[in-house]
C-alpha positions as CSV (number, residue, x, y, z in Angstrom):
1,X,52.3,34.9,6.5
2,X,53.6,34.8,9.9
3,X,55.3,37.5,10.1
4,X,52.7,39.9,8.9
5,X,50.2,38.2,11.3
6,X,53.1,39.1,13.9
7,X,53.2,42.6,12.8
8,X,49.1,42.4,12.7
9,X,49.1,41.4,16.3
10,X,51.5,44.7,17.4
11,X,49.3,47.0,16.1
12,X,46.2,45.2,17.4
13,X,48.4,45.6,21.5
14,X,49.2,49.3,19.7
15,X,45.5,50.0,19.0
16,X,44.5,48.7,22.7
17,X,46.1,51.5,24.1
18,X,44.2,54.2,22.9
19,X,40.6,55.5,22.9
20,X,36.9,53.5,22.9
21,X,37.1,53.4,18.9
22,X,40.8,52.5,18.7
23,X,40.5,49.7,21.3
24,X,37.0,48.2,19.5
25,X,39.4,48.5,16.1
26,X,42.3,46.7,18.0
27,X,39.5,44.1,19.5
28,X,38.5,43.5,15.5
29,X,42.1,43.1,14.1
30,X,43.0,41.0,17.4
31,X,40.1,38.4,15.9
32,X,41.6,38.7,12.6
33,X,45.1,38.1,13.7
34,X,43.4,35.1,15.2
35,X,42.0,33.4,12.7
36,X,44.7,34.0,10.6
37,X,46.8,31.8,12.8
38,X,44.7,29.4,13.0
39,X,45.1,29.6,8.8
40,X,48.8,30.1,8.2
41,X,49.4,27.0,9.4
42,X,46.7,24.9,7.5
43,X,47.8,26.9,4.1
44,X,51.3,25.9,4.3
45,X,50.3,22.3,5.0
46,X,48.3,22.4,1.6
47,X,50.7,24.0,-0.4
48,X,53.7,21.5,1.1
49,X,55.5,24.1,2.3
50,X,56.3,23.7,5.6
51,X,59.3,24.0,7.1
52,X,61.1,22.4,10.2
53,X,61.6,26.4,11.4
54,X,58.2,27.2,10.9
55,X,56.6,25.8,13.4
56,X,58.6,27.0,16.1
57,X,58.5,30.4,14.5
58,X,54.8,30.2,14.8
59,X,54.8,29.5,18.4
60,X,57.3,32.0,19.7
61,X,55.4,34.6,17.5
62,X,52.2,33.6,18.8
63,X,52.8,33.9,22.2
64,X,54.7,37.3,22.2
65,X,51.8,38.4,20.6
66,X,49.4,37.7,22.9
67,X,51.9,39.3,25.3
68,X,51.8,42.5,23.5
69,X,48.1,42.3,23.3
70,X,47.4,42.0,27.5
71,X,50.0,44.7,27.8
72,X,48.1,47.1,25.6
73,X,45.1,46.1,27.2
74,X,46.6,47.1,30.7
75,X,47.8,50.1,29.5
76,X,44.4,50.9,28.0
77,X,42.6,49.9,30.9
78,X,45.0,52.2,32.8
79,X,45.1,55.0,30.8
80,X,41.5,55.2,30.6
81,X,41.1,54.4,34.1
82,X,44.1,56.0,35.7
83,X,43.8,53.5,38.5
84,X,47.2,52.4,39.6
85,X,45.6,48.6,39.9
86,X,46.0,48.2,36.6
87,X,49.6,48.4,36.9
């Protein structure tokens, strides 16, 4: 589940990046990814299936993802923009 969330998140940064309708899709699956974080981790908790790697996994993945996501959000800003601010 983390992984796909991962993968969720990249195309969410991806989706940023491009036009008005793109970005408000990317803003939608960016909520999405989010909530499903806040889930994975609860789910494999219930089903006893967590694992000692896990958690760090979830961590490292979260916070690249919100990396990717403020860089697609720059570069959308900036391609839409063009200002070299955003940069």
């Amino acid at each position: 589940m983390t992984i796909v969330n991962t993968l969720l998140g990249f195309l969410s940064g991806y989706l940023f990046t491009l036009g008005y309708s793109a970005r408000l899709a990317g803003a939608a699956l960016f909520l999405l990814v989010t909530t499903l974080d806040g889930v994975d981790g609860e789910v494999a908790r219930l089903k006893m299936k967590e694992t000692e790697f896990g958690a760090p996994l979830d961590l490292v993945t979260n916070a690249i993802v919100k990396m990717v996501v403020v860089l697609g959000v720059i570069l959308g800003c900036y391609r839409a923009g063009g200002s070299r601010a955003y940069l």
